[in-house]
C-alpha positions as CSV (number, residue, x, y, z in Angstrom):
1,X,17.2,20.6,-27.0
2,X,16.7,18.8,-24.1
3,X,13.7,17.9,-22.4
4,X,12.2,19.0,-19.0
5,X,12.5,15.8,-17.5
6,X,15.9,14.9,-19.2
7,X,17.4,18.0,-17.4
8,X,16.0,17.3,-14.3
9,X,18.4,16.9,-11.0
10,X,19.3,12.9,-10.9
11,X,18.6,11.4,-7.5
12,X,19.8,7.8,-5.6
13,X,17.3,6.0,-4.5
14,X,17.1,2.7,-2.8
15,X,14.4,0.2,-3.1
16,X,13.1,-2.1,-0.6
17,X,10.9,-4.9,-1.8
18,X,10.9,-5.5,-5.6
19,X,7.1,-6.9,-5.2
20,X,4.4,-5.9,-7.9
21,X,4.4,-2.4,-6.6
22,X,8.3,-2.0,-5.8
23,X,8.9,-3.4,-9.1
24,X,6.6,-1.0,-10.7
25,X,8.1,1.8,-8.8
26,X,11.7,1.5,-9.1
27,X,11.1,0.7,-13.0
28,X,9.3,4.5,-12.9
29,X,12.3,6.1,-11.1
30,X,14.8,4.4,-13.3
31,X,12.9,5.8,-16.3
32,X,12.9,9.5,-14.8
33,X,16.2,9.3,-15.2
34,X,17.0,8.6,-11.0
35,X,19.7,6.0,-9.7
36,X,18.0,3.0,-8.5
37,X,19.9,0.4,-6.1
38,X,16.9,-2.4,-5.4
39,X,17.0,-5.7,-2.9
40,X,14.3,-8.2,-2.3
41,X,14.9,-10.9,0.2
42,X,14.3,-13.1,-2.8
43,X,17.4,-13.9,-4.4
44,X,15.8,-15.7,-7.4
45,X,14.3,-12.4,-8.1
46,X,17.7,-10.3,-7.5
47,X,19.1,-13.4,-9.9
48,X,16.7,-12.4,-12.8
49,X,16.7,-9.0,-12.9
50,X,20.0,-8.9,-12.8
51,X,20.9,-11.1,-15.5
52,X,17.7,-10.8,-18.0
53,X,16.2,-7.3,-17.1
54,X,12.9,-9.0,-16.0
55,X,11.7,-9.6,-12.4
56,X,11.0,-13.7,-12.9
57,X,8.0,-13.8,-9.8
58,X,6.2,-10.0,-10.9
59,X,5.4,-8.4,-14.2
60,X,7.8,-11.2,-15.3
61,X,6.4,-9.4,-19.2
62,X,7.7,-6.4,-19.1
63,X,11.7,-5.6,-19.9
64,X,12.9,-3.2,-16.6
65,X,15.1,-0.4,-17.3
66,X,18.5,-1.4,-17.7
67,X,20.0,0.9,-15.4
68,X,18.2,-0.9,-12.2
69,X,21.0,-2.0,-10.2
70,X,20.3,-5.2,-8.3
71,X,22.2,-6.0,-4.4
72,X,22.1,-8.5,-2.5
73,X,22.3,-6.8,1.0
74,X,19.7,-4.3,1.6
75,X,21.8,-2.4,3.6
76,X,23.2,-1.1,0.2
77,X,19.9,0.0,-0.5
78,X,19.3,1.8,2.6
79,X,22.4,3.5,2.2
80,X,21.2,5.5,-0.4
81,X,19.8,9.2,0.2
82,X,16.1,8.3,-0.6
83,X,15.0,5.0,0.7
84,X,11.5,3.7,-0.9
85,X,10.0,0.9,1.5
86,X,7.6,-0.9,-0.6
87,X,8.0,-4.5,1.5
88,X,5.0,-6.1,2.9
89,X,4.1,-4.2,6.4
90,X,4.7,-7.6,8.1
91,X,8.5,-7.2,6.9
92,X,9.1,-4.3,8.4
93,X,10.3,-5.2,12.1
94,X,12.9,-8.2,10.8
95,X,13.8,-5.8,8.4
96,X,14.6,-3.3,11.1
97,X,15.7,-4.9,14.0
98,X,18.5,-3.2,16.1
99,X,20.3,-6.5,15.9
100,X,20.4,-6.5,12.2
101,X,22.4,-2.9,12.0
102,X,20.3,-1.8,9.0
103,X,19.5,1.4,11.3
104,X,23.1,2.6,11.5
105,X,22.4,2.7,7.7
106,X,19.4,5.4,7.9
107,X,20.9,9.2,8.4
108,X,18.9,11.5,9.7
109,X,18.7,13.2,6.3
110,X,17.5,10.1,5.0
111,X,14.5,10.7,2.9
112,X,11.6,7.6,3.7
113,X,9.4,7.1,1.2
114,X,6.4,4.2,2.0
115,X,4.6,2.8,-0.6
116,X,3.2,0.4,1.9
117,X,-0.8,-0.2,2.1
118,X,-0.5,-2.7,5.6
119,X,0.2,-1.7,9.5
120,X,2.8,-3.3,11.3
121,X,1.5,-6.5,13.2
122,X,3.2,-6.3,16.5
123,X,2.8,-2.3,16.9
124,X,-0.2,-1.5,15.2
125,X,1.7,1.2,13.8
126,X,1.7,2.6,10.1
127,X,5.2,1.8,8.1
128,X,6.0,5.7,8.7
129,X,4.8,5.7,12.1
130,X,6.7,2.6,12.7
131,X,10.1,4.1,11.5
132,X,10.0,7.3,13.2
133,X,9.2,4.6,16.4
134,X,12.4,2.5,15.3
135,X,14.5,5.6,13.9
136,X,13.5,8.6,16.0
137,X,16.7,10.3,14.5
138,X,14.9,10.5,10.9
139,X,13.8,14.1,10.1
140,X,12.6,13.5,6.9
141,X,9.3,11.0,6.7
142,X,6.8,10.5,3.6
143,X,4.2,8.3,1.9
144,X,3.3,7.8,-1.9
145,X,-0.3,6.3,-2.1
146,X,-3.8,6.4,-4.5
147,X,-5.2,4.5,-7.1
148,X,-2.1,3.6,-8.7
149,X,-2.3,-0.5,-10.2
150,X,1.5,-1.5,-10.4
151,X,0.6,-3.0,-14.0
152,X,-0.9,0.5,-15.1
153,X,2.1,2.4,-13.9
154,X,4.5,-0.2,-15.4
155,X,2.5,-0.4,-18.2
156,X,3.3,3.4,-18.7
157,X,-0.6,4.0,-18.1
158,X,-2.1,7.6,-16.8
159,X,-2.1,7.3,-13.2
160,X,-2.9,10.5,-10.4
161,X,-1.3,9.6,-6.8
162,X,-0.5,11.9,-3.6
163,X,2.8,13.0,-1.8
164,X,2.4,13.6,1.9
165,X,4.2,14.5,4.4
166,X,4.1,16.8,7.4
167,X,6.4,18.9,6.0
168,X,6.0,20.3,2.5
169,X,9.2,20.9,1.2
170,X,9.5,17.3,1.7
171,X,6.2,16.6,-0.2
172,X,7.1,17.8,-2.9
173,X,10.6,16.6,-3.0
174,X,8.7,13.7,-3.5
175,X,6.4,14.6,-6.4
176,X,9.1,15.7,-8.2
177,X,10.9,12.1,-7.6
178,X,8.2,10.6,-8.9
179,X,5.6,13.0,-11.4
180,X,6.6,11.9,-14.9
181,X,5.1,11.6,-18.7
182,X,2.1,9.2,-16.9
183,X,2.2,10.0,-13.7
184,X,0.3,12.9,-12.2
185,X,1.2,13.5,-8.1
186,X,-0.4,15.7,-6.1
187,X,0.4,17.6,-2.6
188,X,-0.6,16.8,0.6
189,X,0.6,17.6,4.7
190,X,-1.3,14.4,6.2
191,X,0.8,11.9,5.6
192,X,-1.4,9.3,8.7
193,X,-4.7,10.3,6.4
194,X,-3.0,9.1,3.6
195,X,-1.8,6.3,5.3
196,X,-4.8,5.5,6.2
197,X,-6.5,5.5,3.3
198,X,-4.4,3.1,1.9
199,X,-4.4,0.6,4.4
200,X,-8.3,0.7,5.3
201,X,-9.5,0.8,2.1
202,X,-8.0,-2.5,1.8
203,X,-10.2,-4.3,4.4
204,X,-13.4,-2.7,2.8
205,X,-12.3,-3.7,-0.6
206,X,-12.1,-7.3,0.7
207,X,-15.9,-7.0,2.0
208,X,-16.9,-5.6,-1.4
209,X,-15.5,-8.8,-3.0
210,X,-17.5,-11.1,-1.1
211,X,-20.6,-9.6,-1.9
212,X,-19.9,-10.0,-5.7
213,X,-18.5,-13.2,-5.0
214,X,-22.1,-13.9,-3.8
215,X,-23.5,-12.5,-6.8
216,X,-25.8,-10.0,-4.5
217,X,-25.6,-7.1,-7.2
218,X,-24.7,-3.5,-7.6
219,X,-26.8,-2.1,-5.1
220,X,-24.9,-4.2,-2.3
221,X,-22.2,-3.2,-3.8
222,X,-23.0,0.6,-3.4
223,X,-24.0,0.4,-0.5
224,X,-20.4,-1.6,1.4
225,X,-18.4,0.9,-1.0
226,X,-20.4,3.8,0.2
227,X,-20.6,2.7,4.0
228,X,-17.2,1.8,4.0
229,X,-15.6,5.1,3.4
230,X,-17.6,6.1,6.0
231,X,-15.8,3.6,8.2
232,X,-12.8,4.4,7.1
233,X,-12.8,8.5,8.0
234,X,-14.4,7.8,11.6
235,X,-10.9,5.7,12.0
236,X,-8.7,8.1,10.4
237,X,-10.1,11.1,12.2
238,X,-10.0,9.9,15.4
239,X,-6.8,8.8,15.0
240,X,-5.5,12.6,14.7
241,X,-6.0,12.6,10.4
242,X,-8.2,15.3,8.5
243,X,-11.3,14.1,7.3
244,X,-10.9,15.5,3.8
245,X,-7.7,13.2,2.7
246,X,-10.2,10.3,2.9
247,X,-12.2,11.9,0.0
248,X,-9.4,12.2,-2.2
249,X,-7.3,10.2,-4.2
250,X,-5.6,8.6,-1.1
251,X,-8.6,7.3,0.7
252,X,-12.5,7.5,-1.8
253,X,-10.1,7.2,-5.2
254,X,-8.7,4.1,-4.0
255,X,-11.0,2.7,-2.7
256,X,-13.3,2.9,-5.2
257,X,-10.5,1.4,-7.5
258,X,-9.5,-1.6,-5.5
259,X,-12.9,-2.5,-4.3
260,X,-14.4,-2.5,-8.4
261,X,-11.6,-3.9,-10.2
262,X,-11.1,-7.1,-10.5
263,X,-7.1,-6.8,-10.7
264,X,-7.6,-5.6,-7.5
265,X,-5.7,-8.5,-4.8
266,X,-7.9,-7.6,-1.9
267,X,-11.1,-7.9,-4.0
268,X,-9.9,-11.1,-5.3
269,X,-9.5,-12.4,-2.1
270,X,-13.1,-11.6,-1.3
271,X,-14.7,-12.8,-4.4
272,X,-12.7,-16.1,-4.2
273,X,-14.2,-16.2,-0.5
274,X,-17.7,-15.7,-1.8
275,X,-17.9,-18.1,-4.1
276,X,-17.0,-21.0,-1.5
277,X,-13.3,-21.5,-1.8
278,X,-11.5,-21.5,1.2
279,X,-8.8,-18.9,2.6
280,X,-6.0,-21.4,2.5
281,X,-5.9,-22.4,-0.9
282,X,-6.9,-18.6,-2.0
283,X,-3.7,-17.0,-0.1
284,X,-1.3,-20.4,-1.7
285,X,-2.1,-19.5,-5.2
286,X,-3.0,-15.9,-5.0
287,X,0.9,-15.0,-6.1
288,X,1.4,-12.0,-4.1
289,X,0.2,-10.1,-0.9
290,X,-3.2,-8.8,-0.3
291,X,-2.6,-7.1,2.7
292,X,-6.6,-7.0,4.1
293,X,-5.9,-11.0,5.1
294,X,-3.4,-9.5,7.7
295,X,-4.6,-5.9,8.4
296,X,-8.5,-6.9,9.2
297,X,-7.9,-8.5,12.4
298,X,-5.5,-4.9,13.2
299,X,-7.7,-2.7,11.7
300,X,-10.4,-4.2,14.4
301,X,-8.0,-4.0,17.4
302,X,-7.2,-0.3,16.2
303,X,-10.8,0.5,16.5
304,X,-11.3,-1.0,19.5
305,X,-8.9,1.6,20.7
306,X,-10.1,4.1,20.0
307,X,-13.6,3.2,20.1
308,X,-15.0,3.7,16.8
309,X,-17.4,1.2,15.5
310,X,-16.4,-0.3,12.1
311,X,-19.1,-2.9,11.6
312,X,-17.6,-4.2,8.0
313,X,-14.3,-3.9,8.7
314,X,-15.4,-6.7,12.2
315,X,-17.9,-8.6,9.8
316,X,-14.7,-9.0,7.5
317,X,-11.9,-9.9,10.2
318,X,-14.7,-12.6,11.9
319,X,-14.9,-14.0,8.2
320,X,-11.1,-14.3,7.9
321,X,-10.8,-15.8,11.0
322,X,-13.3,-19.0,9.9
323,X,-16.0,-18.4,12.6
324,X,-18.4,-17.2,9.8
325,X,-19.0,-17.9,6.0
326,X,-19.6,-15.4,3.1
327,X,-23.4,-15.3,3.7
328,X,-23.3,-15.0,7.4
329,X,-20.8,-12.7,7.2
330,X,-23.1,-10.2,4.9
331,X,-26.2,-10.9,7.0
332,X,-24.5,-9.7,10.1
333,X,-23.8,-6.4,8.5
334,X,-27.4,-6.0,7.1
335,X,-28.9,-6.7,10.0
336,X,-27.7,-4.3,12.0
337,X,-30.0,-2.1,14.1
338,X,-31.6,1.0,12.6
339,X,-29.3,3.9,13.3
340,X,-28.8,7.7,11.3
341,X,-26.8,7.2,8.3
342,X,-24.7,10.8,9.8
């Protein structure tokens, strides 16, 4: 007899970016038994996959599912009915450029799915916000985020993520894309909170690296995690998101996941920092993209917009930016002036 998920409806999705996390994600789909056309502008990666079954640059250990079907123009990826963007935010405008005539490829049934945890550097826009900006004819927008490590997922390890989008059918079009044997997706209609969540939690994750980089124990620890969060709703509700998607999975569960675990990119990048090496040679061997070394600095502008005070989130993009080191960088934050923790 056959299964539930062997008799479910087969879809044809296109991947964009075959990263850790695209990787991860397009190996998933392939195993619940969806098409999967995949491009990354690396052709080396394209190369190996297509000839070996393993991506040569990510999870390079693990076989991929041999039905992954490699191209080398994305716009045969973007062709497809359901178009998974899991590129590096900065990718997004060459990507999409009206001069490149990858937009003639989107329908307006298109289904967008972002797996992207960055903001667009020249908008300041989330990836969804920035596609409805660039595709205004797309009806059918959603993102796919939470404390989800691309080596558990690929590693066929439990993992509980959310589907959001501001419609619900949509939503849970999605789940049902993506909910599997090990993989546990849950509903939600604020697709910018969960955005959000994905792409702040980053910055504070960083911060939280540094101060175990600097050995200052759990209780600072406790503390940046804990004030952080609170950082990151202020943001996210001013910004027109609902304060409860940043205590869920989305915004506290992954932040508490990327900002304690050292398999965590962001944290990396913040412990390295800590312990004295500098931020050239840590982004030159790191091997993939922590997004908080771009996002800080736009995370900062963002806030200055709309006037909410993010005090780690500056501490973190002035640290970045060479003008302080770990230390002074902590002792700004901790000597702030006495204010009510609400």
């Amino acid at each position: 007899m056959a299964t539930e998920e062997q008799e479910r409806h087969s879809s044809s999705v296109g991947v964009l970016g075959l990263g850790n996390w695209g990787t991860a994600l397009a190996d998933h789909l392939a195993r619940n038994g969806h098409t999967v056309t995949c491009w990354d502008r690396d052709a080396d990666v394209l190369r190996s996959v297509r000839r070996q079954g393993k991506n040569s640059r990510y999870h390079s250990e693990f076989s991929l599912h041999e039905s992954l079907r490699p191209v080398d123009e994305a716009e045969e990826a973007i062709r497809q009915p359901i178009l998974l963007l899991a590129v590096p935010a900065s990718a997004l405008g060459e990507l999409f450029e009206s001069s490149t005539g990858r937009l003639t490829a989107l329908k307006r049934e298109t289904l967008v799915v972002s797996a992207i945890k960055g903001l667009e550097p020249k908008t300041l826009l989330t990836p969804l916000q920035f596609m409805h900006k660039v595709a205004p004819q797309l009806s059918r927008l959603a993102v796919l985020s939470g404390p989800s490590f691309s080596s558990d997922v690929i590693g066929r390890r439990p993992a509980g993520i959310v589907a959001a989008s501001s419609d619900g059918v949509v939503a849970r079009e999605v789940a049902e894309l993506f909910r599997g044997e090990t993989m546990r997706v849950y509903l939600s209609q604020d697709p910018l909170g969960v955005e959000l969540g994905g792409i702040l939690k980053n910055v504070i994750s960083l911060a939280v690296g540094v101060s175990d980089g600097l050995q200052l124990g759990d209780s600072a620890r406790a503390a940046l995690v804990t004030r952080g969060l609170a950082e990151m709703t202020r943001l996210a509700v001013a910004m027109g998101a609902q304060e409860r998607t940043l205590f869920g999975l989305s915004g506290m569960g992954d932040l508490v996941m990327t900002a304690t675990c050292d398999r965590s990119r962001n944290r990396t990048v913040g412990l390295r920092l800590g312990r004295g090496e500098s931020l050239e040679e840590i982004v030159r061997t790191l091997g993939s993209t922590a997004e908080a070394v771009n996002s800080a600095k736009l995370v900062l502008q963002l806030a200055e917009e709309h006037q909410v005070e993010m005090p780690i989130a500056e501490s973190v993009a002035v640290l970045l930016a060479g003008k302080v080191n770990a230390s002074e960088m902590i002792q700004r934050f901790i000597s702030r002036p006495t204010k009510s923790e609400f």
